[in-house]
N, C-alpha and C positions, 0 to 999 in steps of 0.2 A: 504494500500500500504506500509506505515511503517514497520509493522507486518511482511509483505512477505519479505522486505528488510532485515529487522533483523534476519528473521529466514536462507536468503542466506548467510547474514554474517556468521551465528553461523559455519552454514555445512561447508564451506567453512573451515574457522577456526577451527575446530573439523580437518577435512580432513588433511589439511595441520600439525596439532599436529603429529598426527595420522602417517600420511609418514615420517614424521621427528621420532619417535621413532620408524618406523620398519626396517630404512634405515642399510642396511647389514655396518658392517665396512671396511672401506675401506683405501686408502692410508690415513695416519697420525693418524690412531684412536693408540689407544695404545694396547699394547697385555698385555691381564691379565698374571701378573706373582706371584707366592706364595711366599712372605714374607718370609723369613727363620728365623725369629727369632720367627715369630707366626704360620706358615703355614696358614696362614689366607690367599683369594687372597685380593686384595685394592679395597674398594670400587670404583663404579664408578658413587655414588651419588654426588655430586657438594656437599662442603662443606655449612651446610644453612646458611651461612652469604654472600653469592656469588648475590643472587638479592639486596639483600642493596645496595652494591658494584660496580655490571655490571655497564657498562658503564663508570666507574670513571677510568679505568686504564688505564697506558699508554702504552700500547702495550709489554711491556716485560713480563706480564702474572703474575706478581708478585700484590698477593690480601695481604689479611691479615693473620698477620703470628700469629701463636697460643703463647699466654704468658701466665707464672708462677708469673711474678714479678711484680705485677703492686705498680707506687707508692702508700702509707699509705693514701694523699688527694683524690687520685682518688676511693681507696675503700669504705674510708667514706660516700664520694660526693655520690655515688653509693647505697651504703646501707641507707641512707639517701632519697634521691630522690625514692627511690622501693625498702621499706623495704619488701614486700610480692615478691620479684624475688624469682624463683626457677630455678634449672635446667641453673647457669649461666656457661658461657664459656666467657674467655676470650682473644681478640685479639690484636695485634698492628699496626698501618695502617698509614701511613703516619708520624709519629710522634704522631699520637693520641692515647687512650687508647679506644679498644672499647667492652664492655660488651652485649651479647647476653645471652636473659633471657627470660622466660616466665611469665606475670603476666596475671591470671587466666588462659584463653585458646588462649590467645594473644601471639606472638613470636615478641619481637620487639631488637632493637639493641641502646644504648647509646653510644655518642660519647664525650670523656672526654679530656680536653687538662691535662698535667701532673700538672698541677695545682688545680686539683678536680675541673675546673671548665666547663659543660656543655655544647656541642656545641648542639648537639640535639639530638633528640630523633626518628630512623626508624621506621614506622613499614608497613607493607605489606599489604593491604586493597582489599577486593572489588571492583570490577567499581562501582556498587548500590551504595558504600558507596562515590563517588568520587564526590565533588559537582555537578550539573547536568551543570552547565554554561559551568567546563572547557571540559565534553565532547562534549557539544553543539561546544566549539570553535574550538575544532580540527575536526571536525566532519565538521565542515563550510569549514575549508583550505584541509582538504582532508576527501574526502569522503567513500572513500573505506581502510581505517586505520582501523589497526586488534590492537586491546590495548593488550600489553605485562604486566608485572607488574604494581602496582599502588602503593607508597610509601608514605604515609604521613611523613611528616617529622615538630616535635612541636620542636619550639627552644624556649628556657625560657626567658621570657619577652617579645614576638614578640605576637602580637595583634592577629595574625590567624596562620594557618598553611598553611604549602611549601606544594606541590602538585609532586612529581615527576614523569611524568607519562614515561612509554615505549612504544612508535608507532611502527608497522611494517608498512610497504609497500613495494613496490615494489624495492623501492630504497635500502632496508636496515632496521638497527635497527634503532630509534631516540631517543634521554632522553631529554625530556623539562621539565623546573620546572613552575608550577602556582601557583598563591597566589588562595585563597579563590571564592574570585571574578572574577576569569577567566582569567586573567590577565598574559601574557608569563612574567615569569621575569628570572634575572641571579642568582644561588646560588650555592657556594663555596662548592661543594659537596666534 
């Protein structure tokens, strides 16, 4: 019976992707226009630091903005902490400094206060890989929840890792944070 349940979620989920990118544009999409200094048109891929991000903003649209200058401790901290990054970019976000890198086939994002010191570390995960408690627990309060992203998040010195996960239902988007153990808690995203 599980089985048959899981496999309605999948379709379901699949379907619903599925209509949402074949959905024609319509009032507020934006119309591609050509660049005049590249003739290039703008992408209309989401910048990939935008699921780190979703849900943290306050509503004026404004993510993270691309930097050149980051302080001399933050780069250290940085090449220190993931001297094997490749492929990094770098942003500014709230007053923070935040580096997006690849180490090995992992795309994760570091969040640095200008002091080169660490807030923590994104990165984007599997459900398989999500402890099995905290799906069990959202899974308990609502049972027909479709999981959006799933964000680890390691802060240095902290005992386990944040859990960020992304609900749909009916109501909407949701972002709760879990510890380890299943546990809802609050985190200063």
């Amino acid at each position: 019976m599980k089985k048959l349940l899981l496999f309605i979620f999948a379709l379901v989920y699949c379907t619903i992707i599925t209509a949402q990118k074949k959905q024609a544009p319509g009032k507020g999409h934006k119309i591609n226009k050509v660049h005049k200094k590249t003739n290039k048109k703008p992408s209309n891929k989401k910048p990939e630091t935008d699921a780190f991000w979703e849900g943290t903003g306050d509503g004026d649209g404004g993510g993270p903005k691309p930097s050149r200058n980051q302080p001399a401790k933050v780069r250290s901290a940085f090449q220190e902490d993931y001297p094997t990054a490749a492929n990094v970019s770098w942003h500014k976000y709230r007053g923070d400094w935040t580096a997006t890198f690849t180490n090995g086939l992992i795309r994760s994002t570091a969040v640095y206060h200008a002091n080169g010191q660490r807030k923590d570390t994104r990165t984007i995960i599997p459900q398989k890989q999500t402890p099995r408690v905290i799906i069990d627990e959202i899974l308990k309060k609502q049972p027909r929840t479709i999981f959006g992203d799933i964000i680890r998040i390691e802060v240095p010195k902290a005992a386990t890792n944040i859990f960020r996960v992304k609900t749909i239902s009916s109501n909407g988007s949701n972002f709760d944070y879990y510890d380890a153990d299943g546990n809802e808690i609050k985190y200063d995203y």
